[in-house]
Structure formats: C-alpha cells, structure tokens
N, C-alpha and C positions, 0 to 999 in steps of 0.2 A: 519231640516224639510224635508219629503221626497218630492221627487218632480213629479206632476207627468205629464205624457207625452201625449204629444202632440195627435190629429189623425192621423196626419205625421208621427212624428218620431213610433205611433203604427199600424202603415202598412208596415212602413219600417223593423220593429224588425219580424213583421209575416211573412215577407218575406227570412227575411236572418233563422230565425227559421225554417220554413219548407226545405228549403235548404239544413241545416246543417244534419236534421232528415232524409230527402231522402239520402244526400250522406251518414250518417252514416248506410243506409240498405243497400246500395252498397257493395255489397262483391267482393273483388277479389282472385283470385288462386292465390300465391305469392307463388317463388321457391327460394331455396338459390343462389346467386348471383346473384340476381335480381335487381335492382335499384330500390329506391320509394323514397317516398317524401309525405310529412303531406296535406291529404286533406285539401280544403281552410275552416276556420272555424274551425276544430276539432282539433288544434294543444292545447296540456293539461302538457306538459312536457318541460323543459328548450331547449333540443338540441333534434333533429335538428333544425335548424329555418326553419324558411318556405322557399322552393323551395332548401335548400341545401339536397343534397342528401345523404341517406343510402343503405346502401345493405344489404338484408337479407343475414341473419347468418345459419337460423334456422327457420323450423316450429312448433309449439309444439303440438301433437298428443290430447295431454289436458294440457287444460288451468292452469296457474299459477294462483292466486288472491293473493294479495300484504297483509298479516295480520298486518302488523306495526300498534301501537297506530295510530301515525299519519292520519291514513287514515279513519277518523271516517264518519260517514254517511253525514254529510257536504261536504266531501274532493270529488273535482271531479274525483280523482282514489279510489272511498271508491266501492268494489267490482268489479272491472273490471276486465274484465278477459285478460289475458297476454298471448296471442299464439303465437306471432312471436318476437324474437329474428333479433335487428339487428345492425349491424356495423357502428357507427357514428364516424365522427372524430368533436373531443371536443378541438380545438388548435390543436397543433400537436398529441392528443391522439388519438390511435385509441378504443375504450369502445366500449363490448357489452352488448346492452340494454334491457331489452322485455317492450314491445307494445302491446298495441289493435291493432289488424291491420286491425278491420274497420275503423280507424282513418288514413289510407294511400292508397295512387294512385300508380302503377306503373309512372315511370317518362319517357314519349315516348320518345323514340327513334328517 
C-alpha cells in the first residue's frame, strides 16, 4: 500500500527539491584539468561517489545524448545531454566518462 507523507516529511522533500532544481540552473565554465565533484543531490551515476574527485578531460562543443534501449523515458539519463567528459579513477582504473555537467561543482581550492 502506498504510503503517504507526512506535512513534515512534505516540506522537507519541497525543500531539498527546490535546492536540487536551483543547483541544477547553476552553470559552471569548466576547463580541462579542472577538478569537480557531483553537486550535492544530483549525483545519477555509480562513480564518482560524492566528494571524491574528477578532472575534466574534455568539453563537448555539442552535446552527446546516450540512445541505448536502456535509457527509456523512465531512466533518469533518458535524454540528457552529455558535454563534459571526465577522468575518474574506478579502483585503480583510471575511465573516461561524459557527464551532464550541470550535475558538478568545481571542488575549491
């Protein structure tokens, strides 16, 4: 049975929801060899985990969009668009990725 939620827990979810949508209009200029890191909230992919760090690889002039079955209009990468390219290490691998990269912060300095 579905459950449903509190006025608590439904101020709480409007809260961390508008957060997410503000950081996600957040644009940043991101250059190769940059370091970033997954906004809080918008992390949608296994690696990196949150706060471990990537370096951009790559910016993409135009976007990729991912066509695999898999990515059906349910899939939270079903259309997203892919402009940066970045270098994560996965264990001792080093993989490059691409990313929304409204989905990241530069990681200060």
């Amino acid at each position: 049975m579905a459950r449903t939620l509190t006025p608590e827990e439904t101020r709480a979810l409007n809260r961390k929801l508008i957060r997410a949508f503000e950081s996600m209009l957040t644009k940043n200029s991101f250059k190769p060899g940059q370091v970033v890191r997954w906004k809080q909230g918008l992390k949608n992919k296994g690696v990196p985990e949150y706060n471990q760090p990537a370096i951009v690889w790559e910016i993409l002039a135009k976007p990729l969009f991912d066509s695999s079955r898999a990515h059906v209009a349910a899939s939270p990468n079903f259309h997203e668009p892919l402009d940066m390219v970045l270098g994560v290490m996965d264990g001792d691998e080093f993989l490059l990725l691409h990313y929304d990269s409204r989905r990241f912060e530069p990681i200060p300095q």
